[in-house]
C-alpha positions as CSV (number, residue, x, y, z in Angstrom):
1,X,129.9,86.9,59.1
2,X,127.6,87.3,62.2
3,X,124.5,88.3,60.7
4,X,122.9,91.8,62.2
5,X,121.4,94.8,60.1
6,X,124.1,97.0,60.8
7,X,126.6,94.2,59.8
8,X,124.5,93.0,56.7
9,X,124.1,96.8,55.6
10,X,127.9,96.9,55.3
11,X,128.1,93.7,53.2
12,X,125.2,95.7,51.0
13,X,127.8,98.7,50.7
14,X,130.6,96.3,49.7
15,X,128.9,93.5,47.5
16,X,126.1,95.3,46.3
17,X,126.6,98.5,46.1
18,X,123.5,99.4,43.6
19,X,121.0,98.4,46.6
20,X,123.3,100.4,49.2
21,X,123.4,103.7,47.1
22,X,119.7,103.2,45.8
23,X,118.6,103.3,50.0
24,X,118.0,99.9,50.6
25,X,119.0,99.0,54.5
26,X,118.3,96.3,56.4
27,X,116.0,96.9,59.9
28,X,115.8,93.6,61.4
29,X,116.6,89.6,60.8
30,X,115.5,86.9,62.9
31,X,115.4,83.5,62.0
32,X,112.3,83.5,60.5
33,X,111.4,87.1,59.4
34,X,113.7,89.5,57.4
35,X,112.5,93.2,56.7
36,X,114.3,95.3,54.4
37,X,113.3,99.5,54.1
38,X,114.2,101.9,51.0
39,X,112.8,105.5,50.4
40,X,111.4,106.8,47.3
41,X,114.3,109.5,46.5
42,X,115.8,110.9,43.1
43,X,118.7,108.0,42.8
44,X,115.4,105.2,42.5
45,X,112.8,107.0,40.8
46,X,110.9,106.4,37.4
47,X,109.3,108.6,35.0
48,X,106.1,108.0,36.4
49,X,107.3,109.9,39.8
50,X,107.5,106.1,42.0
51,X,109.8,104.0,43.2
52,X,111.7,102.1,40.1
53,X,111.0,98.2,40.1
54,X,114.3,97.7,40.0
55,X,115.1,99.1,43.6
56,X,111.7,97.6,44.5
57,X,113.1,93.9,43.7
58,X,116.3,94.4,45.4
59,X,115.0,95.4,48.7
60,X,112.4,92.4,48.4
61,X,115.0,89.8,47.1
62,X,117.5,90.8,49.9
63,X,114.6,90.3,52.7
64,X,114.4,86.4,50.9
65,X,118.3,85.9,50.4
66,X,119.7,87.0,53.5
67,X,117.2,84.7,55.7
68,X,118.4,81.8,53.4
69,X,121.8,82.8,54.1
70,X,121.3,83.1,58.2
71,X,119.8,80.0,58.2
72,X,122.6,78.4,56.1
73,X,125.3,79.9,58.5
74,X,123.3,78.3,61.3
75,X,123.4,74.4,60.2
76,X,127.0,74.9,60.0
77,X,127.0,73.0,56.6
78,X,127.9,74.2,53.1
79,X,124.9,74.5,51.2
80,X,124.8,76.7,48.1
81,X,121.9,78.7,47.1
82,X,120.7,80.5,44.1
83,X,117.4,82.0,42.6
84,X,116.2,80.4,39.7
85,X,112.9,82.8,39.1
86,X,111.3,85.5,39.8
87,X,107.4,87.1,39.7
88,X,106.5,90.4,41.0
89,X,102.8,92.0,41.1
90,X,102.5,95.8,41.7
91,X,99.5,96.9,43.1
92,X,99.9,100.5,44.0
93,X,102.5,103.3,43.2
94,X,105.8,103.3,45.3
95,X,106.2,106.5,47.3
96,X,107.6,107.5,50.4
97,X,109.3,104.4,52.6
98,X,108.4,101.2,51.8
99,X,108.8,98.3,53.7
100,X,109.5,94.9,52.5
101,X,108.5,91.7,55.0
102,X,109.5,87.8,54.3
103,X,108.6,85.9,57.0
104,X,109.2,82.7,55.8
105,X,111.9,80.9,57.6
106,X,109.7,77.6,58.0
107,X,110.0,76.9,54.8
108,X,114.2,77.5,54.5
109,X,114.4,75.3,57.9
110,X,112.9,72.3,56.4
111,X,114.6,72.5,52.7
112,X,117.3,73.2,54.3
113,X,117.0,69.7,56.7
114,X,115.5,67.8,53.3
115,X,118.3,68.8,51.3
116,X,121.1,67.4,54.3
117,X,119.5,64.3,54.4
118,X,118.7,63.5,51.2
119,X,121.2,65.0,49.9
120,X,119.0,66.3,46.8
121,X,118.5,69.8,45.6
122,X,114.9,71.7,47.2
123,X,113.5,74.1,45.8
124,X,111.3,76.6,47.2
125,X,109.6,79.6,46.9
126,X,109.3,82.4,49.4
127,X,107.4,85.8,49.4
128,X,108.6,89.6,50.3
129,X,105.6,92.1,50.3
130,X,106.2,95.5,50.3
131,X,103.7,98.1,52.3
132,X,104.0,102.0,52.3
133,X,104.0,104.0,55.4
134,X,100.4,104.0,55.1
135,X,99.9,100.4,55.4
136,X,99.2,100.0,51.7
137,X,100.6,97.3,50.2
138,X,102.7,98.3,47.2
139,X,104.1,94.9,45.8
140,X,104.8,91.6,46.0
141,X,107.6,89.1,45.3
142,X,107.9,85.7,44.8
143,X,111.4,84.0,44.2
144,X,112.0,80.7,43.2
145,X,115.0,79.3,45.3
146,X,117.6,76.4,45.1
147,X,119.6,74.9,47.9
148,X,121.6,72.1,47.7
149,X,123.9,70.7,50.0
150,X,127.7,70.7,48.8
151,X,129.9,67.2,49.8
């Protein structure tokens, strides 16, 4: 899969449809940045008239999962992947678009490198922050991922 928004979006409608139908798309992907959008709308609300956590973590685990996945596609080597925790902090109530940013590619391109020569399992932990359309931010989400190269 070559990996633009417009083509990840359309993996999000087929292999995760919850994200797709709750608004979650894609904007850009580089190899070191990932930024996901999703708007506060009836399908992701909560009682408390914001954005559900749940919609929340999806955007900001995508933003995470999808650079691991570019940069997996890009050493040409079968590596598999898979989060082993999770931590979110919400600091303000989720309305309007928010905007989730992970720009932490450095640290896939090196567990990535450590795990094909060592051959040993990394784990590492990378960070998706979500801002409104005010600037404010809104969360924030750690996630605890592990790679290791396949033989």
């Amino acid at each position: 899969m070559k990996f633009t928004p417009s083509k990840i979006n359309i993996f999000l409608m087929a292999k995760i449809p919850s994200a797709y139908i709750s608004g979650v798309r894609v904007r850009s992907l580089t190899s070191d940045e990932a930024v996901a959008t999703v708007k506060y709308k009836w399908i992701n609300q909560n009682p408390f008239k914001s954005m559900y956590w749940v919609t929340q973590g999806m955007a900001s685990e995508l933003t995470t999962g999808i650079l691991v996945m570019k940069q997996i596609a890009e050493s040409g080597k079968k590596i598999s992947m898979l989060v082993t925790n999770q931590n979110g902090t919400f600091t303000k109530k989720a309305r309007g678009k928010i905007t989730f940013t992970c720009k932490d590619g450095d640290k896939i391109k090196q567990a990535i490198k450590n795990t094909l020569e060592s051959g040993e399992g990394q784990v590492l932990t990378l960070t998706s922050e979500g801002y409104d359309e005010s600037g404010d931010k809104v969360s924030k989400f750690e996630y605890e991922w592990s790679i290791k190269a396949k033989k």
